[in-house]
C-alpha positions in Angstrom: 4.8 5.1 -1.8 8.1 6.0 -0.4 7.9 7.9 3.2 11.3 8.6 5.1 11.3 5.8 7.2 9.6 3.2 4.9 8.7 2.0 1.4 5.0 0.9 1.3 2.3 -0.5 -1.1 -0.9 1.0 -1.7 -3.5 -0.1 -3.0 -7.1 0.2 -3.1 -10.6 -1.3 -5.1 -11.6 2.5 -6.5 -9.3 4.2 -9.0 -10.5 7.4 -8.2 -9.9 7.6 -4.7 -6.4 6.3 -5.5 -5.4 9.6 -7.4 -7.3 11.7 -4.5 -4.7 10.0 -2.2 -1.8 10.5 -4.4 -2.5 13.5 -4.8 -3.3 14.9 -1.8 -0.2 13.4 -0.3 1.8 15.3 -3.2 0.6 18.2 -2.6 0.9 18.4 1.6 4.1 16.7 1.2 5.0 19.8 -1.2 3.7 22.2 1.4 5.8 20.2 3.9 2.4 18.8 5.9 3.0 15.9 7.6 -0.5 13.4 6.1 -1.7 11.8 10.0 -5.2 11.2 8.2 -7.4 8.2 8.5 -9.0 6.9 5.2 -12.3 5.3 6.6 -14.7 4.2 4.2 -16.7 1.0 4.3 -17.4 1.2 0.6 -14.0 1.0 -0.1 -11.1 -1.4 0.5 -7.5 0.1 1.8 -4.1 -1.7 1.6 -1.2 -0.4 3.0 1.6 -3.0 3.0 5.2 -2.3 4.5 7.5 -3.3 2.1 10.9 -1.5 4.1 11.7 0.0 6.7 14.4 2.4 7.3 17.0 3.6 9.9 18.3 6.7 7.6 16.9 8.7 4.8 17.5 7.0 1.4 19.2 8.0 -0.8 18.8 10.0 -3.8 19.5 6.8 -6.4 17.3 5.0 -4.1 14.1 7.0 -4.3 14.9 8.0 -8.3 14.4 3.8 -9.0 11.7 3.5 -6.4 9.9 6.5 -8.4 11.0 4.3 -12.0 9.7 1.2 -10.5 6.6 2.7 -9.0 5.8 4.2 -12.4 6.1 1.3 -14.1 3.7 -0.7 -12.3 0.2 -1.8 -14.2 -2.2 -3.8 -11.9 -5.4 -5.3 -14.1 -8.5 -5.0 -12.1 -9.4 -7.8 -9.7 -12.6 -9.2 -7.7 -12.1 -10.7 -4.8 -14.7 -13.6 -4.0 -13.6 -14.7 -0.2 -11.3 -14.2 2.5 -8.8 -17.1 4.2 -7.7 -16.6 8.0 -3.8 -17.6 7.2 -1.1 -18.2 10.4 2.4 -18.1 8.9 6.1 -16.6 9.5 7.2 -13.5 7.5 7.3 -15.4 4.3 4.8 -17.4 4.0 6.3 -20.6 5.0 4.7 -23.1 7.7 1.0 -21.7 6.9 -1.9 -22.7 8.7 -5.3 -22.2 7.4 -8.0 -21.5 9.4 -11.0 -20.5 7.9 -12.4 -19.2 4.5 -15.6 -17.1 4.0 -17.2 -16.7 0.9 -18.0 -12.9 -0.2 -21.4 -11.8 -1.6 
């Protein structure tokens, strides 16, 4: 999702409730409504990764190939079995692991 200060990607484990987001954000940002809302669902799992951030308003080419790019994009379904503590720099590089758990 492209805001005006930042390029972000979302994600979550319930197709559904991915088009209610979408949508809903499309439609307040057509009525020019700000979207401060909190998902909270514990039956659900919500990713919102910062991909950019910006200090001006991109540009029109700029959000025309983020819109190309984003529509373009076909994730295959996932499960996700456990969870690893990780301590690393920005990239990835001089990781640490700490702990895994096993999910049920």
């Amino acid at each position: 999702m492209l805001f005006p200060n930042s390029l972000a990607l979302i994600g979550t484990t319930d197709k559904e409730l991915d088009t209610i987001i979408f949508d809903l954000d499309s439609e307040l940002k057509a009525a020019r409504i700000s979207d401060d809302t909190v998902y909270v669902n514990n039956k659900y799992f919500f990713s919102n990764m910062k991909l950019a951030r910006f200090n001006t308003l991109p540009t029109k080419a700029f959000r025309n190939e983020v819109e190309k790019i984003s529509n373009s994009l076909k994730f295959e379904p996932y499960q996700i079995d456990s969870v690893t503590l990780a301590i690393c720099n920005a990239v990835f590089q001089n990781r640490s692991l700490k702990k895994t758990w096993k999910l049920n």
